[in-house]
C-alpha positions in Angstrom: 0.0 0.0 0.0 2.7 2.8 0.8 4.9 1.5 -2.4 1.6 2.4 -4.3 0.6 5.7 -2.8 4.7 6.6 -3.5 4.2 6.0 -7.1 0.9 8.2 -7.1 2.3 11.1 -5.4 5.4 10.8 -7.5 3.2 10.4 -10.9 1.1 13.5 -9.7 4.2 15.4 -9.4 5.8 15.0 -12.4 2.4 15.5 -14.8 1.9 18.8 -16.1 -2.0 19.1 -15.4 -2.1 23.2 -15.3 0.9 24.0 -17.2 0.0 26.6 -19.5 -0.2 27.2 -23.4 2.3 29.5 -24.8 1.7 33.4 -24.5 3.6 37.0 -24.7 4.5 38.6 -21.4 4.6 42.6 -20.5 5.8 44.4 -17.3 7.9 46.3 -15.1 11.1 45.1 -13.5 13.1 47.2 -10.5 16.5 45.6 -9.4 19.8 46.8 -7.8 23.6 46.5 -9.4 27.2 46.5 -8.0 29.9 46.2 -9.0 33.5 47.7 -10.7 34.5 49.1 -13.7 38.0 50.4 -15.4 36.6 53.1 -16.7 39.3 55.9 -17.7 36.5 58.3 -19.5 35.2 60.1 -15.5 38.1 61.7 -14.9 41.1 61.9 -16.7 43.4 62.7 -13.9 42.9 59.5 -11.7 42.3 56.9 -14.4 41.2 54.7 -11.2 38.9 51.6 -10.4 36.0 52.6 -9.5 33.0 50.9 -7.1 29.6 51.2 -8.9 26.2 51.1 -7.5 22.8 51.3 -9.6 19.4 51.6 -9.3 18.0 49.8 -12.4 13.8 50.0 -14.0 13.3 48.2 -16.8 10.3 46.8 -19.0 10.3 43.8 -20.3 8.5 41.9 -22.4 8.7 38.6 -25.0 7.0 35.3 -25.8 6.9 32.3 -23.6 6.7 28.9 -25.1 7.0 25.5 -24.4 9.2 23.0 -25.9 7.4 20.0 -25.5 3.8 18.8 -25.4 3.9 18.0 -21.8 4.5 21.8 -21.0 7.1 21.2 -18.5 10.4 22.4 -20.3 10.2 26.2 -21.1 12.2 29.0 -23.1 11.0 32.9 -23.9 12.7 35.7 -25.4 13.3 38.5 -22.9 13.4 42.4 -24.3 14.2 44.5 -22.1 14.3 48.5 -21.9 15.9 50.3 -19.0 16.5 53.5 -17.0 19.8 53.3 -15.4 21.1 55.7 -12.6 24.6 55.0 -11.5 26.8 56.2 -8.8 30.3 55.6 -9.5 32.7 56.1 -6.5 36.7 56.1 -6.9 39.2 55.5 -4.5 39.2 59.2 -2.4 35.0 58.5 -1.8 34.4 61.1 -4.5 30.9 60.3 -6.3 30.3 60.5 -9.9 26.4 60.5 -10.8 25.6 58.9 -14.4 22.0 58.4 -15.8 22.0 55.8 -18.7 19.7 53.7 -20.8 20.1 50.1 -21.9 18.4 47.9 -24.8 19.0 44.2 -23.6 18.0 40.4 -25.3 18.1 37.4 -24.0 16.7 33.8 -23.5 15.7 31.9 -21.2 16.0 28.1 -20.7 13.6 26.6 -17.9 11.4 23.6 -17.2 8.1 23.1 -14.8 7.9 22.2 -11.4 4.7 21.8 -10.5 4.2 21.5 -6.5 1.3 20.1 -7.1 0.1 24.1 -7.7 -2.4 25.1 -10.0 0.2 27.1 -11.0 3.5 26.8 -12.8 6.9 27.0 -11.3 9.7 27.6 -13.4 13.6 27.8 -12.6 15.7 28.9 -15.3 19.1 29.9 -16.8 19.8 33.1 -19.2 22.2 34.4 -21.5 21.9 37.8 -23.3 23.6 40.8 -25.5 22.9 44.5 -24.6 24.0 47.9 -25.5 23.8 51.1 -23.2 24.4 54.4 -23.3 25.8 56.4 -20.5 25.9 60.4 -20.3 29.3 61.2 -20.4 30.5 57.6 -21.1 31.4 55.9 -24.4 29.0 53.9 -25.8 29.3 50.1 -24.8 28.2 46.9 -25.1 28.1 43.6 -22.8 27.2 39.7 -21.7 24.8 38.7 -19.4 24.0 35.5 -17.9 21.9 34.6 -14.9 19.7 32.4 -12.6 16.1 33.0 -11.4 12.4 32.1 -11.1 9.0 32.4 -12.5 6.0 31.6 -10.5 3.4 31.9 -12.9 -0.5 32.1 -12.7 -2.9 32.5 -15.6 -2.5 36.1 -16.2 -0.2 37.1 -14.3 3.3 35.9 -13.0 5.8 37.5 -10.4 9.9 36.5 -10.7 13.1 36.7 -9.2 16.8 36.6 -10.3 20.8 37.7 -10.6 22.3 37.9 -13.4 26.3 38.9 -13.9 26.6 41.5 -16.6 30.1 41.8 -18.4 30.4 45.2 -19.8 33.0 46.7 -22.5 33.8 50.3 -24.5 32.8 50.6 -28.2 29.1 50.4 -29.3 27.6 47.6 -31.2 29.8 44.6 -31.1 30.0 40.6 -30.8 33.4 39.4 -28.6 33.0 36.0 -26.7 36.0 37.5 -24.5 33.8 39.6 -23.2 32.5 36.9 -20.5 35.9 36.6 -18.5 38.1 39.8 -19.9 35.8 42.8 -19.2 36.0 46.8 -18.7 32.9 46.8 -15.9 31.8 43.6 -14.3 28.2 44.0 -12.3 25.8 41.3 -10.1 22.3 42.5 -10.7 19.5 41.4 -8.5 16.2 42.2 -9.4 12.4 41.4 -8.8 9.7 41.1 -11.6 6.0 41.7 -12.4 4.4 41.0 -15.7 0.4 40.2 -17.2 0.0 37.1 -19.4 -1.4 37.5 -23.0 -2.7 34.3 -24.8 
């Protein structure tokens, strides 16, 4: 008797009875950044490191699909628009205030866990490209990868993550190197909240 109600709970678990069809996704996102940065373009006469700190607000927005008919492993496209306001801080505690914008892609590789939720659960991995524009700052470009969560109802859904962002000088451009050899390296942590379009 206990082997068989083990094999129902487990068999209850792993079905995807409420997972839901694909959709688009639209909302706001406010998270926090540190991190450092090499950047020689502040103030010409230190040329130092410098701490950074951010306040970040973003909108994002993409489809979510599934990859296979049991709805349990997930990807979406992530676009993502944001307001940036840095404090840089150098190595005398003297503050340089930035305001920048960022244009960010990315997907998003996840699967289902159901909890036995009317709901879905979703845990995934990302990897992106953005470029950004800071006043008074070169042009640049980076890499972001990152962790986080999804829980997700029918029309709504509320997540969670970090991501590491690798940034460098220069505008538009592609350079794998960019993941372990950058100008500005940040952790991100942020919160989401988006509606659900079917």
């Amino acid at each position: 008797m206990k082997l068989f109600l083990l094999l129902t709970l487990l068999t209850v678990m792993h079905s995807q009875l409420f997972a839901f069809k694909d959709g688009f996704y639209f909302g706001l996102s406010k998270g926090y950044m540190q991190g450092e940065s090499k950047n020689k373009k502040l103030d010409e006469t230190t040329k130092a490191t410098y701490d950074v700190a951010a306040d970040i607000t973003s909108l994002r927005f993409g489809p979510d699909f599934n990859f296979d008919r049991a709805h349990q492993l997930k990807g979406r496209w992530e676009f993502t628009i944001d307001q940036r306001s840095y404090i840089y801080t150098d190595k005398n505690d003297i503050e340089y205030e930035k305001l920048g914008n960022r244009f960010g892609v990315a997907f998003l590789w996840g699967t289902n866990i159901d909890f036995l939720l009317n709901e879905e659960f979703v845990p995934f991995f990302k990897l992106g490209y953005g470029i950004a524009n800071t006043s008074k700052i070169d042009e640049t470009y980076d890499a972001v990868y990152g962790v986080g969560f999804y829980f997700v109802t029918k029309y709504f859904e509320v997540g969670a993550g970090y991501d590491v962002e690798n940034r460098d000088f220069g505008g538009v451009r592609v350079n794998h190197e960019i993941f372990w050899d950058a100008y500005e390296t940040f952790g991100t942590s942020y919160i989401n909240l988006n509606f659900r379009l079917y």
